[in-house]
N, C-alpha and C positions, 0 to 999 in steps of 0.2 A: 824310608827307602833302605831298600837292604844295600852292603857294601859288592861293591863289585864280583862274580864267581873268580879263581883264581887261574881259569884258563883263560882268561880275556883275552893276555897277550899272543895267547898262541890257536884265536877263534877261527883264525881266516883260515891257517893250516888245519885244522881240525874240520871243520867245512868240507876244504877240498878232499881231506882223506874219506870221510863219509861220503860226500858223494863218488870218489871210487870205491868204494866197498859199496856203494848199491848200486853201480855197474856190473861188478861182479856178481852179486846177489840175480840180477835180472839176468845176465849171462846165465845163471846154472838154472834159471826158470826156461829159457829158450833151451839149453841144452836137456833140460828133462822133456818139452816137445817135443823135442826132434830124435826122441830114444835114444841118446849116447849113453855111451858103456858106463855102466856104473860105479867103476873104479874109477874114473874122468871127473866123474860128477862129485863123488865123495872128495875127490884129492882138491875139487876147486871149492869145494863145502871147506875143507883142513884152511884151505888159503884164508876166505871169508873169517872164519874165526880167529886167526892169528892176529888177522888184520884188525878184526875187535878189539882183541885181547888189547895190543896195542895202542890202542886207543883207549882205552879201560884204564891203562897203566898210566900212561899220560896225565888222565884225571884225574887218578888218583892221585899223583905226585903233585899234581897244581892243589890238588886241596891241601895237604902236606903242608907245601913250601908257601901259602898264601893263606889259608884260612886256618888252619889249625896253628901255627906259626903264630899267626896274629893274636891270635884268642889266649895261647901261652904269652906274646909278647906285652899284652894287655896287661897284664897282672889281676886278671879277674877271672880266678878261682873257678867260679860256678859255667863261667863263659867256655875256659880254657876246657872244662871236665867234659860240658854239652858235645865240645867241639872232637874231643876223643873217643867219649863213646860212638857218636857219628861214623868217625876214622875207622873204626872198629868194626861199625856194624856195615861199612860199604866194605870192607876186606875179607870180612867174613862171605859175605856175598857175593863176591869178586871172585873168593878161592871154592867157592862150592861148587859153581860154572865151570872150574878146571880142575 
């Protein structure tokens, strides 16, 4: 069994933040029915992303502060390196998005 993800503690809020960002998401799908102005629509697109981004960053700091963490606090080597390259390769990915 794998160990715990490192946002466990903080799933319920993570939850509720996703499901307000896919209210908003469905707001600018009704707002693109109903022809609103395109500047409107883009500015609540800006929001929606932020509000990823956000989220994004959260994750990332839990893996950080809980699985990368653990893997250096382990003293094993090969564990701690998997777990950086990882760190690595979700930041890379993280900053290409922005």
């Amino acid at each position: 069994m794998s160990p715990a993800p490192g946002y466990t503690d903080d799933k319920a809020a993570l939850a509720r933040r996703l499901a307000r960002i896919e209210g908003q998401v469905r707001g600018i799908a009704r707002m693109v029915e109903e022809d609103r102005y395109c500047i409107d629509v883009l500015t609540q697109i800006a929001a929606v992303d932020t509000a990823l981004s956000a989220v994004a960053t959260r994750l990332l700091a839990s893996h950080v502060e809980h699985c990368v963490a653990d893997a250096i606090a382990s003293g094993d080597r090969e564990h701690a390196a998997e777990k950086t390259v990882e760190l690595l390769a979700a930041v890379e990915r993280f900053t290409k998005t922005h």
